[in-house]
N, C-alpha and C positions, 0 to 999 in steps of 0.2 A: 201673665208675664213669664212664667215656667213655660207655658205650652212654646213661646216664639223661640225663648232660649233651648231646647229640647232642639225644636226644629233647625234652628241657627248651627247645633253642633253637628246633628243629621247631615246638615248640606256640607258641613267642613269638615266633615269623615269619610264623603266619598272620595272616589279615587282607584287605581286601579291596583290590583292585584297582585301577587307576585306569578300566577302561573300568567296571567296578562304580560307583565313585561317579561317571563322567560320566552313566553310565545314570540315576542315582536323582537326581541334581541336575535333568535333562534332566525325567525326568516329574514332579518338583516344580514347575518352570519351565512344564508345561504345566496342570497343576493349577490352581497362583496364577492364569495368564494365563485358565482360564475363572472363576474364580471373583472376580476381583480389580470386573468392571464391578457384580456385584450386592453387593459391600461398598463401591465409589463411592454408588450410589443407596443405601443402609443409611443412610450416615455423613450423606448431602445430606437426606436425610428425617427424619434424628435430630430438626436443629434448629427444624425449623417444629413437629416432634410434641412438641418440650419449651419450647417455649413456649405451645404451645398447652395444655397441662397445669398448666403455670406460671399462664396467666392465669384456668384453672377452678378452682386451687387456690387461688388469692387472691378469688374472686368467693365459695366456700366459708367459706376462714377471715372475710371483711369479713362474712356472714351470720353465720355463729358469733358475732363478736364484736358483731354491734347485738344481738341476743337476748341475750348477755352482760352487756352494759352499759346496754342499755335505751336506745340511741339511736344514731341515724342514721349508717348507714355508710356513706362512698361509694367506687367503684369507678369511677376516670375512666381515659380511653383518649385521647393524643395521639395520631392518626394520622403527623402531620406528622416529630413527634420521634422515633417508635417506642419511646415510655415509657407506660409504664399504672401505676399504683398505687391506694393507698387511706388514705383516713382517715375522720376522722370530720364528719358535714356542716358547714357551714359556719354557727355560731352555736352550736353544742355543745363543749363541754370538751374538751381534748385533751391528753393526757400523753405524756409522752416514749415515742418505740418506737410511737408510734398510726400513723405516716406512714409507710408503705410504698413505695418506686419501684422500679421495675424496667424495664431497657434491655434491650429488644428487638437483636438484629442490626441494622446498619444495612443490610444487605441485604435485609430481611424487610420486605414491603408490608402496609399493616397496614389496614383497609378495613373499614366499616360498612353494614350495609344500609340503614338508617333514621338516619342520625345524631340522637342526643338529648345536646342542649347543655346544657350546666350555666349557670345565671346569669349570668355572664360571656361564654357563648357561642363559649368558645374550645375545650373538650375536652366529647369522649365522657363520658356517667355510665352507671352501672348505680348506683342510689339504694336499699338494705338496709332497712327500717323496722322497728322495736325487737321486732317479732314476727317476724320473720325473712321474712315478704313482701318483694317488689320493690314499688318505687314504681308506679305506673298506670304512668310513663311509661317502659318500659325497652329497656335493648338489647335487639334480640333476635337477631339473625346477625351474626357477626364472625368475616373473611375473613383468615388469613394465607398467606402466598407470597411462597416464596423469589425468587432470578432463573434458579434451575433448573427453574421453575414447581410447586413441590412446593406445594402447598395444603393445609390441611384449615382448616376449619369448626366453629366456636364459637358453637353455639345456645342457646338458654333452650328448657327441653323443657314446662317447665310453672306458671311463673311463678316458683318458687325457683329452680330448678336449671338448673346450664348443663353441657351435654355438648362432647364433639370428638366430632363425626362424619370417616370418614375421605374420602367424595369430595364435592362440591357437591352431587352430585344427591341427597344424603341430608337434604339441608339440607329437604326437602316430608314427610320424615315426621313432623317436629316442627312441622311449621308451624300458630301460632297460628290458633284457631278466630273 
């Protein structure tokens, strides 16, 4: 009965070492330390790529919705504030839940190629017509970047649709004819 309990305590004494766990802490510590700069730039890239999806997805659903409802939907851009949203043009009905905003980082520079004024003259439009075309007069390049210089690019590929492209210099194969 000694000899099982002997061996019983043997098996419950292993385990590892301390130069074992400084070794395995030690190459974790060197791991994280190369991997840690390309999850910095991952996480700084995140937020220009989801706003910049944010603002394709609402220039999407403000099309859906003037075909929906058979009028004018607009898609306006503060540069100044870093807010964009939508509703419905100005002199058409409007029900609760039609007025969209949404606030950009305040870190995030927000930049047009051509600005096009709404009546007022004070913000960016992209203008939806109840067939789901864009107005003659539309955006058509919109620049975001962080202050870690992270960019990408929000074009109109083909007079409905707006893409992200992911460097500037991609912004020339969309370029209107």
């Amino acid at each position: 009965s000694s000899g099982s309990l002997a061996g019983g305590l043997r098996a419950a004494g292993r385990g590892f070492t301390l130069v074992e766990l400084i070794l395995v802490m030690g190459l974790l510590a060197a791991v994280m330390g190369l991997a840690a700069p390309s999850l910095v730039k991952f996480f700084r890239q995140r937020a220009v790529d989801s706003e910049a999806a944010r603002f394709v997805s609402l220039t999407e659903f403000a099309r859906h919705q003037a075909v929906a409802r058979g009028i004018p939907m607009v898609v306006w851009l503060d540069p100044e504030e870093t807010q964009y949203g939508m509703e419905p043009e100005a002199g058409y009905p409007s029900a609760a839940g039609d007025v969209h905003i949404f606030s950009a980082p305040s870190d995030l520079a927000v930049q047009v190629d051509e600005p096009r004024r709404d009546p007022d003259g004070t913000l960016d439009v992209v203008v939806f017509r109840p067939d789901g075309s864009l107005d003659l007069d539309y955006l058509d390049v919109l620049y975001l970047e962080d202050r870690f210089g992270n960019q990408r690019v929000v074009q109109c590929t083909n007079g409905y649709d707006y893409v992200v492209l992911r460097e500037e210099e991609d912004a020339t194969i969309y370029a209107p004819n």
